[in-house]
C-alpha positions as CSV (number, residue, x, y, z in Angstrom):
1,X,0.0,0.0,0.0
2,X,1.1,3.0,-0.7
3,X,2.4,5.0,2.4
4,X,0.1,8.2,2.0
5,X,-3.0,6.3,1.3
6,X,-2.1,4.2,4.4
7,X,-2.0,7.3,6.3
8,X,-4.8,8.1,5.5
9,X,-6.6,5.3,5.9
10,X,-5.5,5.5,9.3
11,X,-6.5,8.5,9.9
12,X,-10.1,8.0,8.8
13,X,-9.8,4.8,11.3
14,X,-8.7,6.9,14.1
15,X,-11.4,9.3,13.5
16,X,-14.2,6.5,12.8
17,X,-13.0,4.6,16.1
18,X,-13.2,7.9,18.2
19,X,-17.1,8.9,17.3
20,X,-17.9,5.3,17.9
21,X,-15.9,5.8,21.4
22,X,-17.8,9.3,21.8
23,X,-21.4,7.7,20.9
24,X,-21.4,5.0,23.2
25,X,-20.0,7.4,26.2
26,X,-23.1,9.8,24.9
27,X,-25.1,6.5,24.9
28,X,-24.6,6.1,28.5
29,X,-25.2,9.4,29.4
30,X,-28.2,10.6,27.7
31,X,-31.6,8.8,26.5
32,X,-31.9,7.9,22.9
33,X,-34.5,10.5,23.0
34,X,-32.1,13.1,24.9
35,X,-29.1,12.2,22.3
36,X,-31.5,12.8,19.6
37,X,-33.1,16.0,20.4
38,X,-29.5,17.8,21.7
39,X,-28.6,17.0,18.2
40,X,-31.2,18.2,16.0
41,X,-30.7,21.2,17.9
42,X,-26.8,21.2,17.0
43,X,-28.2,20.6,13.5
44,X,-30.4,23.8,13.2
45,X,-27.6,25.7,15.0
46,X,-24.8,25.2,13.0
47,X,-26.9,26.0,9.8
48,X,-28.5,29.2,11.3
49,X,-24.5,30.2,12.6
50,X,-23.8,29.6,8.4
51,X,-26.6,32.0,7.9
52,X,-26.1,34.6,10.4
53,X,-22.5,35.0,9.3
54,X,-22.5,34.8,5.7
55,X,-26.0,35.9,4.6
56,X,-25.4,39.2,2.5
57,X,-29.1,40.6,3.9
58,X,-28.9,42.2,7.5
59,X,-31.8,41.3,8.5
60,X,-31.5,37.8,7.7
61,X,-28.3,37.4,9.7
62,X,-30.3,39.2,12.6
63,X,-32.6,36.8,12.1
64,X,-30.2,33.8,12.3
65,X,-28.5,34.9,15.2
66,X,-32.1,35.2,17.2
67,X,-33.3,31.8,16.3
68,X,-30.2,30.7,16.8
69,X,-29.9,31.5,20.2
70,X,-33.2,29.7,20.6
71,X,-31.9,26.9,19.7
72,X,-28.8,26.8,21.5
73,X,-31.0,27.4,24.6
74,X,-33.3,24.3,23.8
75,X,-30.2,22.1,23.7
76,X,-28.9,23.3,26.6
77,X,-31.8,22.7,28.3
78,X,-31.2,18.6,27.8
79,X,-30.7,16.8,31.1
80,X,-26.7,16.8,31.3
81,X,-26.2,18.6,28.0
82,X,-23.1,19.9,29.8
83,X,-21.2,16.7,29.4
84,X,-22.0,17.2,24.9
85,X,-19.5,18.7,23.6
86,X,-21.3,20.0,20.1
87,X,-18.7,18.6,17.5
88,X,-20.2,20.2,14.8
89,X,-19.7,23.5,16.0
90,X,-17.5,26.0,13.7
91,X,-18.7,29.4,14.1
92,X,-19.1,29.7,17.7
93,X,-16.6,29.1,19.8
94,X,-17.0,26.9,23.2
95,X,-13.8,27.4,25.7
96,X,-13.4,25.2,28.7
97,X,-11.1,26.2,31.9
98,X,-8.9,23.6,33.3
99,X,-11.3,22.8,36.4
100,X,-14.5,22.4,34.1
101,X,-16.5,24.1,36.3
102,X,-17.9,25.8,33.5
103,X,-18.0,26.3,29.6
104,X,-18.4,29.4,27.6
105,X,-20.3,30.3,24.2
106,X,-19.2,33.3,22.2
107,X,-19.9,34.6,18.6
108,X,-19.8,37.4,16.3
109,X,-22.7,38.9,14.6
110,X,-21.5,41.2,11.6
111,X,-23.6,44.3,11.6
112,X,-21.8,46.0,8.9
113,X,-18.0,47.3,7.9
114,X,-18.0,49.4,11.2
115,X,-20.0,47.5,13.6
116,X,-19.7,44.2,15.1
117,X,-22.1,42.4,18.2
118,X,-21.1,39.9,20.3
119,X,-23.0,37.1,22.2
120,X,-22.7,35.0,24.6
121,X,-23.5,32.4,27.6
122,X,-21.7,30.6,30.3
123,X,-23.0,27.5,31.5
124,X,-22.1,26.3,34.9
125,X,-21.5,22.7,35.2
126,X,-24.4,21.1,36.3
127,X,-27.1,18.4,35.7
128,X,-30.2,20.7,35.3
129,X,-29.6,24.0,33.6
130,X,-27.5,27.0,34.9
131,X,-27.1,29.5,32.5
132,X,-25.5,32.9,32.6
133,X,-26.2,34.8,29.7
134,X,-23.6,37.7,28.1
135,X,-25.1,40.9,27.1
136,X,-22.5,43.0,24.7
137,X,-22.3,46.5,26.1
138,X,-18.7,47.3,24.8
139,X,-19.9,50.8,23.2
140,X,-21.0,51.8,26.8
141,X,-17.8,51.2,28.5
142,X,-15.6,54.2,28.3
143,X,-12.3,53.2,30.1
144,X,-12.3,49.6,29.2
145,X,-8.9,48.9,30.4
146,X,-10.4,50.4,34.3
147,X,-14.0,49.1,34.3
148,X,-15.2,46.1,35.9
149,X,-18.4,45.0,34.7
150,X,-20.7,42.1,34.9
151,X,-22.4,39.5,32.5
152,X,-25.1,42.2,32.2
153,X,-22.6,44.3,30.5
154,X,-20.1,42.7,29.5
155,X,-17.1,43.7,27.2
156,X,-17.9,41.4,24.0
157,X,-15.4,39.5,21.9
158,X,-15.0,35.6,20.5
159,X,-12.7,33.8,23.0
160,X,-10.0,31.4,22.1
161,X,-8.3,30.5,25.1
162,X,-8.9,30.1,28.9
163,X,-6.4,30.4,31.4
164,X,-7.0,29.5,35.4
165,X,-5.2,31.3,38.1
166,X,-4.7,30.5,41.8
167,X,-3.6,32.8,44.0
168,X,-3.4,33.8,47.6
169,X,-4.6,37.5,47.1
170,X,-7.8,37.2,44.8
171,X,-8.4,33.5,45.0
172,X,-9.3,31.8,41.6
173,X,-9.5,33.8,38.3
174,X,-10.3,32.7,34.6
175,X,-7.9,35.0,32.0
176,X,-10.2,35.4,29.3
177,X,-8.5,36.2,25.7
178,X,-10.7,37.2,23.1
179,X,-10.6,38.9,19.8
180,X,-12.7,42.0,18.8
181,X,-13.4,43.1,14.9
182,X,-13.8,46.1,16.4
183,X,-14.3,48.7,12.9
184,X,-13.3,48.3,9.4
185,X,-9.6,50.1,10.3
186,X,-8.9,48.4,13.9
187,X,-8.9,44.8,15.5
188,X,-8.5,44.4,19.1
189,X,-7.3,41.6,21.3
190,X,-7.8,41.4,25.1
191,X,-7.4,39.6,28.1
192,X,-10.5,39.7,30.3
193,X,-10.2,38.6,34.0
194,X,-13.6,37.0,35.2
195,X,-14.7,35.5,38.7
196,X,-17.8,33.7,39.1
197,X,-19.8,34.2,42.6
198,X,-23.7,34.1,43.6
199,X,-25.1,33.5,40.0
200,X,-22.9,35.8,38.6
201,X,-20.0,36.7,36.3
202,X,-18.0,39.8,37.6
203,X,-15.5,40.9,35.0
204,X,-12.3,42.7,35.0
205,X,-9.9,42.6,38.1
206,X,-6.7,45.1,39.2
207,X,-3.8,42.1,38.2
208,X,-2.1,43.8,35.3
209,X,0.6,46.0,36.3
210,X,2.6,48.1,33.4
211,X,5.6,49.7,34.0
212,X,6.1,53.5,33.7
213,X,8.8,53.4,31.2
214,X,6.3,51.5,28.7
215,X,4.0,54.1,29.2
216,X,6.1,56.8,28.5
217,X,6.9,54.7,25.4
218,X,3.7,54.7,24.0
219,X,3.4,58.6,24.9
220,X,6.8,59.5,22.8
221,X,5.8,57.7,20.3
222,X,2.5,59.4,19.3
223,X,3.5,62.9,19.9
224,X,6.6,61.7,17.5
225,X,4.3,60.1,14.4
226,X,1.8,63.2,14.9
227,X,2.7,64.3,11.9
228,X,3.7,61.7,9.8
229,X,2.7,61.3,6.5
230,X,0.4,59.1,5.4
231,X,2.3,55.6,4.5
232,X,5.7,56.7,6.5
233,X,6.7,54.2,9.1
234,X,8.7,55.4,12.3
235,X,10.4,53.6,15.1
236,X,11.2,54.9,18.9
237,X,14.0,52.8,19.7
238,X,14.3,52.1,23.4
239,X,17.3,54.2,23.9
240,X,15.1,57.1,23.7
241,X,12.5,56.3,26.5
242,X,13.1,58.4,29.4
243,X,11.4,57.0,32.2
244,X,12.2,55.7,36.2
245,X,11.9,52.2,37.0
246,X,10.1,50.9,39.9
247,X,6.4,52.9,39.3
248,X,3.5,51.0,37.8
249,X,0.0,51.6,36.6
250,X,-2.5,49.1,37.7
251,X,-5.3,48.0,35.1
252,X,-8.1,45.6,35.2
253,X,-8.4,44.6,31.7
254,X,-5.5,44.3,29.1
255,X,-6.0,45.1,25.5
256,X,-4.3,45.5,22.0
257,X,-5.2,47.4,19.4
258,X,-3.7,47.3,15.7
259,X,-4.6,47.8,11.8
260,X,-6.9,45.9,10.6
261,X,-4.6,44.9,7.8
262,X,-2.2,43.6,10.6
263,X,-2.2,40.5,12.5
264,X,-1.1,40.1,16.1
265,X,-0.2,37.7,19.0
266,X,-1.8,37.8,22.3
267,X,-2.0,34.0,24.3
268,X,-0.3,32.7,26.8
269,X,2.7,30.6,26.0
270,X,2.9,27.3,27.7
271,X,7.0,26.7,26.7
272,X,7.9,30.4,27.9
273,X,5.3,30.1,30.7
274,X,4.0,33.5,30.3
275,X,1.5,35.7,28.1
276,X,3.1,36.9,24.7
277,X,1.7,39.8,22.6
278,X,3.1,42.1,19.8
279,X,4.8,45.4,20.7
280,X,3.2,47.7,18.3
281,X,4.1,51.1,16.9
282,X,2.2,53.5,15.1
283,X,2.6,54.5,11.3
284,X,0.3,56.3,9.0
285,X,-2.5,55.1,7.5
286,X,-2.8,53.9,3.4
287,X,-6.5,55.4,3.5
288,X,-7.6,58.2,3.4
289,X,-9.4,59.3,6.7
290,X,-7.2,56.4,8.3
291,X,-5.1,58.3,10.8
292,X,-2.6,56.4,12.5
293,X,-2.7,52.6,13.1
294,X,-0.4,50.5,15.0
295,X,1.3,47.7,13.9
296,X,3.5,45.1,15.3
297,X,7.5,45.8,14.6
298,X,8.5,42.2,15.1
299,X,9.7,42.2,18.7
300,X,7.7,40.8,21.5
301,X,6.5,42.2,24.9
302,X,4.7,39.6,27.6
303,X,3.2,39.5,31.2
304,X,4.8,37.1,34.3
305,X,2.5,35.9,36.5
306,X,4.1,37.0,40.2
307,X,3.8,36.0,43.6
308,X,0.5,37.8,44.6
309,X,-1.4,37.1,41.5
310,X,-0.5,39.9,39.9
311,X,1.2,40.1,35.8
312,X,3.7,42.6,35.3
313,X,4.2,43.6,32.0
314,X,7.9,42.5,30.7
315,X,9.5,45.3,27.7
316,X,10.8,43.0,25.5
317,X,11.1,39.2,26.0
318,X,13.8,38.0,23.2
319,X,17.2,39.7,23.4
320,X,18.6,36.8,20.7
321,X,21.2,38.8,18.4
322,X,23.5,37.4,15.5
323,X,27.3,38.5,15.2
324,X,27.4,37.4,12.5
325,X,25.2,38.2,9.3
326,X,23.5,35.2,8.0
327,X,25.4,35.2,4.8
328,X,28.3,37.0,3.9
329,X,27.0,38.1,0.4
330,X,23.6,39.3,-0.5
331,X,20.7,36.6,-1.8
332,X,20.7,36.8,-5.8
333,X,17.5,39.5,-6.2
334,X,16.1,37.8,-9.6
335,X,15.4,34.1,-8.2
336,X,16.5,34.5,-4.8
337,X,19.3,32.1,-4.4
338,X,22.6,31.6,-3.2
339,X,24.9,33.2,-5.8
340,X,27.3,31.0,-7.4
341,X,30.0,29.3,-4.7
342,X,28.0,29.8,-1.9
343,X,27.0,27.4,0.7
């Protein structure tokens, strides 16, 4: 046999064997009755998610999202539908912490090039159902990075990742990062910090502490590209930050902001056993009525989880440097090989 088929061939057995493994753990947790409802539920819900994100009419994605949520609900409403795991979900993501105590739904409804809504719902892990929903209020909260809110208005984005923090001074916390469309210029990422007590979620929490010279940093750097023409890229080396060490400002939720033509970094590294995100600088805009955007330059800043609970905010996390350049003659420019006698 040839060895790619074999592959996979294999793979398709591995795949085949795990649903049969997964049906007959479902099997012994639901009814055949249960098991079939939850899933004509998934069913309609992954179509109407199809709809509500791709459907070029408004309305109809509007639509989609509302029955959609119905849906959702009714499956969730299953005796022990916490223990499905909705395989056929694409479009909405479902993140699990490390203690399963709970799961969470998020999604994106597309409103149009300069407006996107998020929903939401946690659902506690329990037999019957316990569920907190997420009501978007992001265009109501005016100092994000300061404000601690609730599910009732909560600062909407599609989460990818859960992190779970003990600690001594604010006992256990969930490190939400999420991703926000945000406008048809910006994207944001962000880490939310969320605790769940007496039926509800509380989120945002004092644990990120930034040091002043990164501060200043950001300060020098847009009075500097104030008037930078449009297209014009400027660095602020770290040479020029004037700043003290030692003084921090505290903030409750952490977020990046960059072009929308950009991508970025913002997760927490298991290998480097900290948070890693972009260090950004601004440049001017390729539109018209654009501004100034930031982008990332290529180096990396992060956040190390201290004693106390706390994450203070790190400048720049690789210092790797060659002495050496990588070649000792320039890459031929017209196919972009070695010239001739080169290694």
């Amino acid at each position: 046999m040839n060895k790619s088929v074999g592959l996979f061939v294999g793979s398709l057995l591995t795949i085949f064997s795990f649903s049969q493994s997964q049906a007959q753990d479902y099997n012994k947790i639901f009814s055949e009755s249960n098991l079939e409802t939850i899933r004509s539920y998934e069913d309609s819900v992954d179509v109407l998610s199809g709809l509500m994100l791709h459907d070029t009419s408004e309305t109809s994605r509007f639509l989609s999202c509302k029955y959609m949520i119905k849906d959702l609900v009714n499956a969730l409403k299953v005796d022990n539908s916490f223990q499905y795991k909705f395989p056929q979900f694409e479009r909405i993501s479902v993140q699990y912490p490390e203690d399963s105590s709970f799961r969470i739904f998020t999604w994106q409804l597309y409103v149009n090039e300069n407006e996107y809504r998020y929903f939401g719902a946690i659902q506690l892990n329990s037999e019957k159902l316990q569920l907190l929903p997420l009501s978007d209020r992001s265009e109501a909260i005016p100092n994000p990075d300061m404000t601690l809110t609730t599910n009732s208005d909560w600062f909407g984005a599609v989460y990818y990742n859960i992190r779970q923090v003990d600690s001594k001074e604010f006992g256990r916390y969930y490190m939400l990062f999420g991703y926000d469309a945000n406008n048809f210029f910006t994207r944001r990422k962000l880490i939310d910090v969320m605790q769940i007590k007496e039926g509800k979620a509380y989120f945002g929490m004092p644990v990120f502490k930034i040091p002043q010279d990164i501060l200043e940093e950001k300060k020098k750097i847009a009075a500097f590209n104030a008037n930078v023409p449009v297209g014009n890229r400027v660095k602020v080396s770290d040479a020029e930050i004037l700043a003290k060490r030692g003084a921090v400002e505290v903030v409750s939720r952490f977020m990046v902001t960059y072009s929308a033509e950009a991508s970025a970094i913002l997760n927490y590294d298991e290998d480097y056993g900290m948070i890693l995100f972009d260090n950004m600088i601004m440049m001017g805009g390729n539109y018209e009525g654009q501004g100034q955007v930031y982008v990332p330059d290529g180096s990396y800043r992060g956040f190390k989880l201290q004693e106390d609970g706390t994450w203070l905010q790190i400048e720049k996390v690789f210092n790797d440097f060659q002495e050496r350049p990588p070649r000792p003659e320039p890459l031929n420019r017209k196919n972009r090989l070695p010239q001739q006698g080169q290694n």
